[in-house]
N, C-alpha and C positions, 0 to 999 in steps of 0.2 A: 504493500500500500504506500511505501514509500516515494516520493517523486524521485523522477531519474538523476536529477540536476542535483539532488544531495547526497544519492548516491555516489555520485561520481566526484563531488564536493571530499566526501568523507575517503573516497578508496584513494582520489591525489593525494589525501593529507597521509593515508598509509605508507603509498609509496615512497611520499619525500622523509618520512622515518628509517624506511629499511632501499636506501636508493642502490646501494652496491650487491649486485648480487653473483652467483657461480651458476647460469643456466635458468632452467624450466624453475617457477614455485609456486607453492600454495600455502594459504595463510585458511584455516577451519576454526581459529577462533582469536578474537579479537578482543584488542584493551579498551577501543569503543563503543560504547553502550549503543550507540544508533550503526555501528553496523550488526552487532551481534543481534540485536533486534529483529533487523531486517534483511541479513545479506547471510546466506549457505557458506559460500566459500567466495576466496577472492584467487586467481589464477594466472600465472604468470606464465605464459604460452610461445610457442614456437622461435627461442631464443637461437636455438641452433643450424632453422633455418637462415639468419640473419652475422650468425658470429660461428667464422667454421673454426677457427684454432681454441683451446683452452685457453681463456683470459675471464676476469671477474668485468664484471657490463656495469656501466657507470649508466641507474635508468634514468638521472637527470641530463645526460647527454642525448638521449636518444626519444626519437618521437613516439609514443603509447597511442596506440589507439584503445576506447575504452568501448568494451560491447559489454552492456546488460541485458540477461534474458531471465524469462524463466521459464522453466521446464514445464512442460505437457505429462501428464501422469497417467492419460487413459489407453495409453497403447495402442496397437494397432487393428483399424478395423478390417472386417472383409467386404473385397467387391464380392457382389454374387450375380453371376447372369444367368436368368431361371431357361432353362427346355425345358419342353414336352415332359419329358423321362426326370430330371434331375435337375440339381442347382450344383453349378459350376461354380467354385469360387476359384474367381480371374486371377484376384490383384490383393495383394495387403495393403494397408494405406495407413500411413502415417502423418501426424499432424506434428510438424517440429517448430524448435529444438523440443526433440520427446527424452523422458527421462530413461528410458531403454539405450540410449545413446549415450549417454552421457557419460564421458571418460574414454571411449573409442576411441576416437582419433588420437590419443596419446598413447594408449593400449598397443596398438599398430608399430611394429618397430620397424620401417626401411631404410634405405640407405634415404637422407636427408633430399634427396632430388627428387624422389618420386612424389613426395609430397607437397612439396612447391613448386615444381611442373604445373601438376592438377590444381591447386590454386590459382596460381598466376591461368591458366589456360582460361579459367572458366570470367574471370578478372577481366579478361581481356575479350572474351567474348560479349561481356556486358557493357564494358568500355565504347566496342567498334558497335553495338547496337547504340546504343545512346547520343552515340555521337553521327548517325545517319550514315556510314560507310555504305554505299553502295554495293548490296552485296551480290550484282551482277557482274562487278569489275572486281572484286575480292570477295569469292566466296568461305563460308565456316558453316557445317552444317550441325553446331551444338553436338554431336555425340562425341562419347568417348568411350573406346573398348578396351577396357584391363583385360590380359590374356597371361595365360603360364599354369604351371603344374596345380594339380588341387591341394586344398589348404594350405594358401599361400595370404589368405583374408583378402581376395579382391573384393567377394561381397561387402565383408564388412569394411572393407578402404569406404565404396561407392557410397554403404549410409554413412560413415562418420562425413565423409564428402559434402553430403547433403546437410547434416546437422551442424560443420563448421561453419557450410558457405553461409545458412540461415542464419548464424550468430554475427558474421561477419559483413551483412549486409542487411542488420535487423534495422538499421537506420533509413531504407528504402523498400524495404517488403516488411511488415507486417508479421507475417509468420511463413513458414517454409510446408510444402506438401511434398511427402515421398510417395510413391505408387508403384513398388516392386509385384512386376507378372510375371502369373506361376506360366511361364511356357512352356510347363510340360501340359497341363491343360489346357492352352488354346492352341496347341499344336499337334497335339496326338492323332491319332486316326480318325477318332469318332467325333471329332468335330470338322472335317475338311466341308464342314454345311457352308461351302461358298465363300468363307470370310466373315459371315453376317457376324458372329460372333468378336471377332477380332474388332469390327466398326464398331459396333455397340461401344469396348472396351473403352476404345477411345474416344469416342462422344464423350463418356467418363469424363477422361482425362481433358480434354477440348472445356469442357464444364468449369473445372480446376484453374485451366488459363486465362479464361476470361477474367477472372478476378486477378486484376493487378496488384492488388496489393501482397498476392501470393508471389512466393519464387517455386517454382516446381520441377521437380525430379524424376522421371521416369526409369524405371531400375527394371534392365531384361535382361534375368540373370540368365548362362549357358545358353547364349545369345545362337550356341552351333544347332541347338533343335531346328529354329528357323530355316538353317540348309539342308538339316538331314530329311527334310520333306521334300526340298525341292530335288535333291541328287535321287531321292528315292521315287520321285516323278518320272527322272528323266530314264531313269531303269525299269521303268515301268509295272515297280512292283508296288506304288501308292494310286488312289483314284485321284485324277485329272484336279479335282477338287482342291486337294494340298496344296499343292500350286498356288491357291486363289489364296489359302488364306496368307501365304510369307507375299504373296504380293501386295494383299491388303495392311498387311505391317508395316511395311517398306516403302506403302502411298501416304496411310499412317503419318510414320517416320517424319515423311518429306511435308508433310501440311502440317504437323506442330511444331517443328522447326524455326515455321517463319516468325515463331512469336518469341519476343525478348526477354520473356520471364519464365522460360523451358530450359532445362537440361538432359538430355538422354545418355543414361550410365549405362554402358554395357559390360560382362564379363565372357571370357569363353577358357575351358580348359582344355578344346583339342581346336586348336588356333587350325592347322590345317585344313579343318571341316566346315570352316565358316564360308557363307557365300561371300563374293568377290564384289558383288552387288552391294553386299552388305559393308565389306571393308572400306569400300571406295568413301560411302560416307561417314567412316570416322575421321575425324580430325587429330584427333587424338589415338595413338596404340601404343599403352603401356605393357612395358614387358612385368610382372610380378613374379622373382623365383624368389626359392630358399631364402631365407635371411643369411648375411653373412655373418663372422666371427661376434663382427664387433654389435651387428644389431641381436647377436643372440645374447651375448652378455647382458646387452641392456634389457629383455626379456626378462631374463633372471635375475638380474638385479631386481627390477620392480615383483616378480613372484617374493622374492625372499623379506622383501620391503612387506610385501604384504602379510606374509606370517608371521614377522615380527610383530608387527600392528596386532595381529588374531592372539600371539602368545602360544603360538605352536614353535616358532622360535624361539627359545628363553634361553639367557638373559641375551638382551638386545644389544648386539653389537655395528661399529660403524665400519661399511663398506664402503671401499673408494669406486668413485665411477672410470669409467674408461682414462677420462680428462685428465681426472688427480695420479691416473696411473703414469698417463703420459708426461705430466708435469715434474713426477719423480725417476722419470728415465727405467719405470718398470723394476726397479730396484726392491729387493724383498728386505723388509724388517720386522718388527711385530705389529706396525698401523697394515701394510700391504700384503701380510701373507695369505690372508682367507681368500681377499681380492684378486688374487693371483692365480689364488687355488681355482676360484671361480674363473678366470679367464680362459686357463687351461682346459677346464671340460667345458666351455663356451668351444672352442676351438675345433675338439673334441668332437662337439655336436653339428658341427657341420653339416651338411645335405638333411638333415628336420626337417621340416616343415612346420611354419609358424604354429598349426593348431598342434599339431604334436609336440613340439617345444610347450605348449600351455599346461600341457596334462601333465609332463612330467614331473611336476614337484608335487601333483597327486598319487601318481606315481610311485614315487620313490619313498614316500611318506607311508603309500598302503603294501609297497613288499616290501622295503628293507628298515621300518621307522616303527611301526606300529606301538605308537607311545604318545600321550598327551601332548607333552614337550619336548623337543630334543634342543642340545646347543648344537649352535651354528657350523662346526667342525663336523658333528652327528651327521648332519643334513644334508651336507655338500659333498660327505661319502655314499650316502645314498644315491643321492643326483647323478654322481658317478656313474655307480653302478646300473642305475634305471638307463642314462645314456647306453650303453654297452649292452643294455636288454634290450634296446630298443635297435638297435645294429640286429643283433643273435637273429631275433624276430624277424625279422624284413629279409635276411639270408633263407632262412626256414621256409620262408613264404616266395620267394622267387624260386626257389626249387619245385615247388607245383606247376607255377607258373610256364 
């Protein structure tokens, strides 16, 4: 109930308190009664896209932008498009920034480029609408297609996507809609009824744009069903009808596009399969693999950060980040040795995969820990060894293969 203007009154007067800082922070509780009142958390966001070397950031040097939001709490609804027979649910639909979201984007470990790529891209895409570019003499068709191995979190890149850009342009829309389509139901066999299905969808969605004071996200995850109809047309082992409906998608596509308060998110995990049709209008193809050494450490950094918080770590100890590693030339003493430890089976864990990287410290908690508490040295032998199961396993399992 707060007005914004004192808001932002009280989080300047935070800042110019604690102006020097080392990276990303958050403040959950506060020495002022009117924020503690009125404000969740205060969050200090994407420093390392702007500072690539380890140095402490003077934030009276530098320019803040300040986004206040608040979060949506009622989750996501279902489209349903009713047949004869059944009710098809299309689409999920979400109203953001939704509190399902919340902390994503930071969650997401990649290399520091792919996430300010997709920023800036979509930045720039609203910039050259606003400003009347003629987009007959410079075309941009709003999509963008994440591709790469599975659980690599493209999906979940596309919503934090959506729920950053909303915070970060709450100042001009209002509030953000996402509309992630299930395309295995409007793509499957028993709906090639012509397309009618697929319009419908997007009348939907067409609904959604018209209100400008929305920003809106279309989200068509494993974007390759779309071709696997049509390649299977042209093999002549799908009815004529399939065809209609990826054409109707892709007419779709091309009529929401024209509008300046649209984005279309795509993913695909067998990049090969995608139609050509289809690739032609991304703008954007991000590659999404494996996390490397250094984004897996920071993975596990924040897992362990979090158990210490829970007290499944006990007693709580302080881990250096990559940065303070680098700062000490990686040199082991008694502040860097666990840090170290942890670098090593980072390393280790190479070829994971972001979601398998997630489970591991469930993992290794539920075969090698099974205990209320463990110390920090307990924890990171387990990790270990859960790493090394998780290698055995995958060998076990490509032997069938």
């Amino acid at each position: 109930t707060a007005k914004r203007e004192d808001v932002k009154l009280a989080v300047r007067k935070l800042l110019d308190r604690h102006n020097i800082v080392f990276g990303d922070y958050k403040w959950t509780e506060f020495d002022d009664p009117f924020l503690s009142r009125n404000v969740r958390s205060v969050a200090l966001v994407d420093t390392e896209l702007k500072v690539k070397a380890p140095q402490p950031i003077d934030l009276s040097a530098c320019t803040i932008a300040l986004h206040i939001f608040q979060l949506n709490e009622d989750g996501p609804s279902s489209e349903n498009l009713e047949e004869e027979t059944e009710n098809i649910i299309a689409a999920n639909h979400w109203v953001l920034p939704a509190a399902e979201f919340h902390g994503l984007w930071d969650s997401l470990v990649y290399d520091a480029e792919v996430k300010s790529h997709l920023l800036d891209y979509v930045m720039t895409t609203l910039l050259f609408s606003d400003k009347n570019v003629d987009s007959n003499l410079i075309t941009w068709n709003r999509v963008v297609l994440l591709h790469g191995p599975p659980g690599t979190g493209k999906t979940s890149l596309c919503k934090a996507l959506a729920q950053k850009l909303t915070i970060r342009l709450s100042s001009r829309y209002r509030y953000g809609q996402l509309i992630e389509i299930n395309s295995h139901s409007l793509f499957s066999k028993w709906f090639s009824e012509s397309g009618k299905l697929v319009t419908r969808m997007f009348q939907k969605i067409q609904d959604l744009i018209d209100d400008k004071e929305a920003l809106v996200f279309v989200l068509i995850d494993e974007v390759e069903s779309l071709t696997a109809a049509r390649s299977a047309c042209r093999a002549g082992t799908e009815p004529s009808d399939a065809i209609r409906v990826v054409n109707a998608v892709l007419t779709q596509i091309d009529q929401i596009k024209r509008h300046s308060n649209v984005v279309i998110l795509t993913t695909s995990n067998i990049t090969e399969k995608i139609d050509v049709a289809f690739v032609d209008r991304a703008d954007l193809k991000q590659y999404i693999g494996p996390p490397s050494a250094a984004a897996i450490f920071k993975i596990y950094l924040s897992c362990l950060e979090e158990l210490m918080k829970c007290q499944i770590i006990y007693p709580r100890q302080q881990l250096l980040t990559l940065r303070e590693l680098e700062m000490i030339g990686f040199i082991e003493n008694n502040v860097s040795k666990l840090s170290l430890l942890l670098s090593e089976i980072s390393r280790k864990s190479e070829g994971l995969s972001g979601r398998v990287l997630r489970k591991l410290p469930f993992l290794a908690h539920a075969l090698y820990v099974q205990a209320p508490t463990v110390t920090i040295e307990g924890f990171l032998q387990a990790l270990s060894l859960a790493v090394d199961k998780q290698f055995e396993e995958r060998k076990k399992l490509s032997a069938y293969v």
